[in-house]
N, C-alpha and C positions, 0 to 999 in steps of 0.2 A: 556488393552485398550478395553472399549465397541467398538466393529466391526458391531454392527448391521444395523446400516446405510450406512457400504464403503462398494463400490459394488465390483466383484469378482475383478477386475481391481487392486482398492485401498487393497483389502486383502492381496494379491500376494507382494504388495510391503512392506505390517508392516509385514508380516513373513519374506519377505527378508530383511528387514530392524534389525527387531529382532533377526535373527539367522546367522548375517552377521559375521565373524571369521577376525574383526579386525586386530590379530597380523601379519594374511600374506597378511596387505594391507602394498607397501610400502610407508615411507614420500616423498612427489615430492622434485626433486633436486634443487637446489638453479634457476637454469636455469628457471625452469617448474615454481616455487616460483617466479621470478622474472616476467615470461609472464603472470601468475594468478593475480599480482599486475597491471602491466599495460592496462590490457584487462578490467580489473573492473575502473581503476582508467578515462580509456576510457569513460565507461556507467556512469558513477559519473554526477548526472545532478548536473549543477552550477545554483544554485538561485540566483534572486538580489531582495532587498530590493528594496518594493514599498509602499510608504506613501501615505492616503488619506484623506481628512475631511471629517466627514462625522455627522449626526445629530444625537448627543445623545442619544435621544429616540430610534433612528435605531439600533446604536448599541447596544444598553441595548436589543432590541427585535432579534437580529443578536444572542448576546450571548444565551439568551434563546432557541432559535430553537438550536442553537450547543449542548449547554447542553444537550437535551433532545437527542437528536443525538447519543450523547455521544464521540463529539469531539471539542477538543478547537476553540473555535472561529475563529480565521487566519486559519485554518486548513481546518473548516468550507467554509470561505469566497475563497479560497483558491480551492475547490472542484465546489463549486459554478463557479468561472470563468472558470478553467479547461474545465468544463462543459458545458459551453457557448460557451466558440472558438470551441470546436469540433462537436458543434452541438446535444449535448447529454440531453442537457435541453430544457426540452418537455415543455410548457405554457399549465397550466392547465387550462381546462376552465368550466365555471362556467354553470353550468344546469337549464334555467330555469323552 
């Protein structure tokens, strides 16, 4: 692994990660197994499906910006709302 970019912080962890002696980690018991299951199945966000019209052209220019992005488009649009309820989408404005 090229390391030249992780700082001392990130080095510390790929040595410990690389020289970790797997055989005397034990497997968790079924008990630990079953609270790993439910803890996660906890944070599991539930999505729902949401339909909308929208004008062809938009989304033919929706898909292109994704592309270029390099994410599926619902993905895209998807990131975009996210983005709006929390306040994180800044209105760029235009210099004259």
């Amino acid at each position: 692994m090229n390391e030249d970019y992780l700082d001392n912080e990130e080095k510390e962890l790929v040595h410990s990660y690389d020289t970790i002696d797997i055989s005397s980690i034990n497997p968790p018991s079924n008990e630990e197994q079953s609270k790993f299951k439910e803890a996660a199945s906890t944070f599991i966000k539930k999505e729902t499906k949401m339909n909308i019209r929208i004008d062809p052209l938009e989304l033919q220019k929706i898909k292109e910006i994704a592309s270029n992005e390099g994410l599926k488009y619902q993905t895209f649009v998807k990131s975009i709302i996210h983005k709006y309820i929390t306040g994180q989408l800044v209105e760029k404005r235009k210099i004259s």
